[in-house]
N, C-alpha and C positions, 0 to 999 in steps of 0.2 A: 504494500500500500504506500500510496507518492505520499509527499507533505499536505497538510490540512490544506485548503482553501477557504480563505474569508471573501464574504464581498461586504463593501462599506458604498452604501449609495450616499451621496454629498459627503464623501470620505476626505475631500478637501479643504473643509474648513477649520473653524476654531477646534472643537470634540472631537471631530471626525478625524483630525489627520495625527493627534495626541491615539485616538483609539489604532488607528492603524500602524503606527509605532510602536505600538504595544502589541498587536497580533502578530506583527512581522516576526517578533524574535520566537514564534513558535511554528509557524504557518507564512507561507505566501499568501499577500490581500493585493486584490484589487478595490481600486477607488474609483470611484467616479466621482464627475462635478460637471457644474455648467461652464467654469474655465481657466484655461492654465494662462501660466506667467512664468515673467522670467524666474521670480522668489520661487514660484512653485517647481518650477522646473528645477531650482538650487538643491530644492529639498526631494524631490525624488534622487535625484543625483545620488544622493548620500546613502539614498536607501536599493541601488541597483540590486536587481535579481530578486529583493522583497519586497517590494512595496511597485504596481506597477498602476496605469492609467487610463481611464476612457471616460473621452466626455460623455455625456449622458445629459439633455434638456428634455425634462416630461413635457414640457409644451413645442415639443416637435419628436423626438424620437417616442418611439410605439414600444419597444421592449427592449430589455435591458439584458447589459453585456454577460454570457454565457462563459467560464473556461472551467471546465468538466464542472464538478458535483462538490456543490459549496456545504463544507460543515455550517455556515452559518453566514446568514444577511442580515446586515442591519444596514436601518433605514431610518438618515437624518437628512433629507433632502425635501423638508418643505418649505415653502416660502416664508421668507422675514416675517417679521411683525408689521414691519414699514410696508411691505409689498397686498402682505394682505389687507391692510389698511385701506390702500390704495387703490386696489382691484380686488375685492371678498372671492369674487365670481372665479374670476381665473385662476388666481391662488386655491380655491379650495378644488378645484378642475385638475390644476396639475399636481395638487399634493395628494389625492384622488388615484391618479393616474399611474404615480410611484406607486402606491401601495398596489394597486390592480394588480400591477407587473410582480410587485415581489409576493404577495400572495399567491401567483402563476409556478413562482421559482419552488415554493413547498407543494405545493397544489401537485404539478408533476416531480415531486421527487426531485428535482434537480437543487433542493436545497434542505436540507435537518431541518433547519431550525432558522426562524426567522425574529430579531429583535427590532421592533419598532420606536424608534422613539419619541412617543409624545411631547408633552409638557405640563408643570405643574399650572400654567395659564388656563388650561379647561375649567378649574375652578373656579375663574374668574378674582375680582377683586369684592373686597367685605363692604359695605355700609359704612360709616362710622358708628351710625346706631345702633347697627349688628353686627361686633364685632366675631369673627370665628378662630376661637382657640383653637379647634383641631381638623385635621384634616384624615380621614381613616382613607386607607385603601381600600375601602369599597363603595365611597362615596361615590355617587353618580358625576357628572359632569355639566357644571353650571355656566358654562362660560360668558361672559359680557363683552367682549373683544374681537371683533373679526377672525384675529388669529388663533385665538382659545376655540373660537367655533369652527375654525378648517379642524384644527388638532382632534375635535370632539366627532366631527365628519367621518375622519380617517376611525377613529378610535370605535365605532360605531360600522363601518364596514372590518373590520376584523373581526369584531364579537359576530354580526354576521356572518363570517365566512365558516367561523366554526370550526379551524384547525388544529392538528394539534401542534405542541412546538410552535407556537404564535405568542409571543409574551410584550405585551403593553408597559413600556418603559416610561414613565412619567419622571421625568428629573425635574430638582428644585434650579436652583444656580448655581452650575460646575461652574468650578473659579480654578486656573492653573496656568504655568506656563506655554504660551503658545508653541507649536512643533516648528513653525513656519510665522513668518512678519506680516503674508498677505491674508490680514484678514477683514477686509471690507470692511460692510456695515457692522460687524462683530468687532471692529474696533472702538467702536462706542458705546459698548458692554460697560456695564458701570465698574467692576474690575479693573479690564484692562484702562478704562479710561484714568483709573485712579494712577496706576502703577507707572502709565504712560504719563501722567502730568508729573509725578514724583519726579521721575527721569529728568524730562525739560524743562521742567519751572521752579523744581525742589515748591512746590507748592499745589495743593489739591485741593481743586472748590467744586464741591458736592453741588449739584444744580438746584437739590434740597437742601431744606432743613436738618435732614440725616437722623431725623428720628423714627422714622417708618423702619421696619423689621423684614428681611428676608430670611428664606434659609439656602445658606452658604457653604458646600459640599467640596473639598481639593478634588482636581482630578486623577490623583491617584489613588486615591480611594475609592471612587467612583469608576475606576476601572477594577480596581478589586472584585469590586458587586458584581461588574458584567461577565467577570471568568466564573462567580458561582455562578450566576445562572446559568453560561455557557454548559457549564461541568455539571450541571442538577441532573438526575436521571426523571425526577418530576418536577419541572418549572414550573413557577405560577403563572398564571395566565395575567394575572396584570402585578404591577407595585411600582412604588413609588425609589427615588433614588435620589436621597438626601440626606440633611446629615441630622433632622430629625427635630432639630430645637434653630428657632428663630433668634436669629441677632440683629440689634440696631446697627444703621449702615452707617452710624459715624465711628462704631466699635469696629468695624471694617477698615476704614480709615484711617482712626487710629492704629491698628494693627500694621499696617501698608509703612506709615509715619515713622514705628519705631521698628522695624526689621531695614528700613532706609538708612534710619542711624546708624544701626547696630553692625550693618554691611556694608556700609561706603561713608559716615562719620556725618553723613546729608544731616542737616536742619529743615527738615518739609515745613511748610504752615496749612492748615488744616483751616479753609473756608468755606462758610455755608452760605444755601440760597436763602429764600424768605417762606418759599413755598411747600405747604406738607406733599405728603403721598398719600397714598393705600396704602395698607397693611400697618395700620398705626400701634396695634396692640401683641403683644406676645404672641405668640401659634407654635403649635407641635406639628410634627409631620410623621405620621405612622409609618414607619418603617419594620412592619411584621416580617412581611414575606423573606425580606432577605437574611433578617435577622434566624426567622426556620434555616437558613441555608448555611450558618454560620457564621455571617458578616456583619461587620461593624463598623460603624464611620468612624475615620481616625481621627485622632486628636489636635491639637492646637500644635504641635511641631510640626505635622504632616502640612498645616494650613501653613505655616509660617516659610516651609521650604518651596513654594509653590511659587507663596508671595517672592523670595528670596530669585527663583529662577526666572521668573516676569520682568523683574525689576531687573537684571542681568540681560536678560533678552533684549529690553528695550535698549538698556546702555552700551549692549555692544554695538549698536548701529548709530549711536550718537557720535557724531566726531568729536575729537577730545582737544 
């Protein structure tokens, strides 16, 4: 029997080329994306013979790239937030269209197992008046967002389709060093936004107030989770993928502020906007399923080396 085979559809982005870096050292992945560059071209370079490439656009290509019999597909190739915004109609058509195809791939056998991934956005955002402490993994899906309602679209033809090896990956906010510089609109990821002004301005100003709360997951840990489920001989059919407990995003900040000192000697200053968010009150995030499978969110070193490789990433491309 040859080496494993992964496919990672939108395996070119932020998650996606961080996950394909990770399957390479065990298995040959192919990635796909909507499109390559010179950065991205840098970064396959590096990964010759393991890590290889096919464009893939659901809003023109009908099906997707074939090389023999994939242990497993995953599937992060839906439209932005921005995009769904902007066009609901076409964004939820071609994030639709992804999923068809790779439901096709397990459907005839030509793939095990297929990982989808959602987003913790199908829930949408709280009230103020009602605020929601927890979120279980068997919550249905509430979304208020265009892009929470393609996610909830897609998440709704799977349960339909009814197969097996089909598992609904809902992540909160992977936060980690990027594999690759090119990364679009994922560069104004409130993370990397932060790590990146540290960089150039030794100064980070929150667009908030930085009192609203997210949950904040490293992506190495976050790959951890996806080797259990990989490795499960019974996966769940859905769960969530976070680090379980909600932090204020000026504690984020903060954090960013003093691994900058503590690694390059920087004085960051720390400024807010005027304006609240969503999410103003504490919240849990149920983490059962994976917890069954052995896994754990790691702790505040795991966070802090993440932060550390970010903030590394962007200074090496800063001229000195």
């Amino acid at each position: 029997m040859g080496e494993p085979i992964f496919l990672i559809i939108g395996g070119g982005g932020y998650v996606g080329a961080r996950l394909a870096e990770d399957l390479a050292q065990v298995g040959h992945v192919l990635v796909t994306g909507r499109r390559r560059s010179a950065i991205r071209d840098r970064w396959l370079a590096r990964h010759l013979g393991r890590i290889t490439w096919q464009t893939y656009d659901a809003a023109t290509d009908g099906t997707l790239p074939v090389e023999g019999d994939y242990v497993a597909v995953f599937n992060l190739a839906t439209p932005s937030a921005a995009e769904a915004a902007a066009q609901p109609d076409a964004a939820r058509h071609q994030a639709l269209a992804t999923v068809e195809a790779a439901v096709q791939l397990v459907a005839t056998g030509r793939a095990r197992r297929l990982l989808h991934f959602s987003t913790f956005h199908v829930y949408g955002a709280p009230s103020e008046t009602a605020p929601r402490p927890w979120y279980r993994e068997s919550d249905p899906p509430t979304p208020t967002h265009p892009y929470g309602v393609m996610h909830a679209a897609c998440e709704a033809y799977l349960s339909a389709a009814n197969l097996p090896n089909t598992i609904i990956v809902r992540p909160t906010n992977l936060i980690g060093a990027p594999a690759h510089l090119d990364l679009g609109p994922q560069q104004q990821l409130m993370f990397l936004d932060l790590c990146w002004q540290a960089v150039q301005h030794r100064v980070m100003t929150l667009r908030t107030d930085g009192l609203a709360y997210r949950d904040f997951l490293p992506l190495a840990s976050a790959l951890a989770g996806i080797h259990r489920l990989l490795s499960s001989e019974c996966p769940p059919r859905q769960c969530h993928l976070a680090a379980g407990q909600a932090m204020p995003l000026r504690d984020l900040a903060e954090r960013i502020r003093q691994v900058a000192a503590a690694q390059y000697g920087w004085e960051v200053t720390l400024a807010f906007g005027k304006h609240p968010d969503a999410f103003r009150h504490p919240f849990q995030v149920d983490i059962t399923a994976l917890h069954e499978l052995g896994w754990s969110p790691a702790g505040g070193e795991t966070l802090d080396a993440e932060i550390a490789a970010t903030l590394a990433s962007f200074n090496a491309m800063t001229p000195s």
